[in-house]
N, C-alpha and C positions, 0 to 999 in steps of 0.2 A: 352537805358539807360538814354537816357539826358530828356526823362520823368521822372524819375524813383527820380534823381537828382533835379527835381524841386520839386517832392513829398515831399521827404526828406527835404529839405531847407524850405518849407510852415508848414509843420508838427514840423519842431523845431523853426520856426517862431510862431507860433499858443502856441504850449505850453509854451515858453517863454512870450507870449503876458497872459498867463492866471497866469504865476506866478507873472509880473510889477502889474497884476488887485489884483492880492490877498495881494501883498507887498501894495498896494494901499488902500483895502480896511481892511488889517490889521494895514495901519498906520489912517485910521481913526475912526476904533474901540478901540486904544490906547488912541489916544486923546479924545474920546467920555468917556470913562472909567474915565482919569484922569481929566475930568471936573466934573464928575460926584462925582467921591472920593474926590473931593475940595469943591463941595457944598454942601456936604453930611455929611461931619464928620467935628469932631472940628476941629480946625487951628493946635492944638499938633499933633493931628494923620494926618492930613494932609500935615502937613510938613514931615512927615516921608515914606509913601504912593508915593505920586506923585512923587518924583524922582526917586524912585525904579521902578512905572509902565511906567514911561518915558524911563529908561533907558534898561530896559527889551524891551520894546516896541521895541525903537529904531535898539538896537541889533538884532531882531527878523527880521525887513525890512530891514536892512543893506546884514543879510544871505541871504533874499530872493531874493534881489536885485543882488547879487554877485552869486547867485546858475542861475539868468535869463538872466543876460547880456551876458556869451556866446554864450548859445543856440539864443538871437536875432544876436549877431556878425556871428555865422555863415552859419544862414540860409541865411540872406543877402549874405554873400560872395559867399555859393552854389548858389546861385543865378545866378552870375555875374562870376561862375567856374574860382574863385583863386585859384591857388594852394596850399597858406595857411588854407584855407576855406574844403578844402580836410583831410588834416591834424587833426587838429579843430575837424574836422567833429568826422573822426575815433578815437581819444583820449575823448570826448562826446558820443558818441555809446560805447566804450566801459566802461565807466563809469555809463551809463544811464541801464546797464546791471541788477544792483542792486536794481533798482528799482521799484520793483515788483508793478503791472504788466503792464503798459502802458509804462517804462521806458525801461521795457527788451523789450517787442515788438518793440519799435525804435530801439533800442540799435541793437539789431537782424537784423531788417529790415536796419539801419542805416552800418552796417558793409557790408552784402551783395550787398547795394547800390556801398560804397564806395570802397573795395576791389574787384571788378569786374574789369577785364581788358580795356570793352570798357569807364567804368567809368573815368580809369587814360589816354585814349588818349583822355578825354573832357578837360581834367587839363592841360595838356601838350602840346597840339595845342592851335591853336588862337581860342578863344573863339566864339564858334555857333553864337550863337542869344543872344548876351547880352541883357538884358533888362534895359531899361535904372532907 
């Protein structure tokens, strides 16, 4: 299982790494847009424009930001088999359920991992092979 556990933790490493790239390159399709609508239209409609496509924007990578940072907190922590990071893990799989279809296949494969018995004596002994 303590393969299986490393699977797990790179695959919510990976997709977390693909939603900071899209919060990423959603926050600079915002700014692209709102420099765009400032040299584009008059100053009336531009002062009305740009703070809306800012604030929308904004909003928009603040979610993705906050939907990304657990999934990297606790593929690191599987990593390093915390037992917080177990936890995490299971309350993440069972929410990623919803997300049809790549999000239930972890979600799936994500619960099987972690509710396995030899799973919870990696969490509860001193840890294998930390990586540092």
């Amino acid at each position: 299982m303590d393969t299986h556990v490393k699977v797990l933790a790179v695959l919510y490493i990976a997709l977390s790494a693909l939603g900071l790239l899209g919060a990423l390159f959603l926050m600079v399709g915002v700014g692209t847009a709102a420099g765009l609508v400032g040299a584009a239209a008059d100053s009336g409609d531009a002062a009305v424009a740009i703070p809306i496509i800012g604030i929308a924007g904004t909003a928009l990578v603040a979610f993705l930001l906050l939907l990304s940072l657990p999934g990297l907190i606790t593929g690191f922590g599987l990593l390093k088999y915390r037992p917080w990071a177990r936890i995490l893990g299971l309350v993440l799989s069972a929410v990623n359920l919803i997300n049809i279809p790549f999000g239930t296949a972890l979600g799936i494969y994500g619960l099987w991992v972690l509710l396995n018995k030899d799973t919870e004596r990696l969490f509860t002994e001193p840890s294998p092979a930390i990586i540092p």
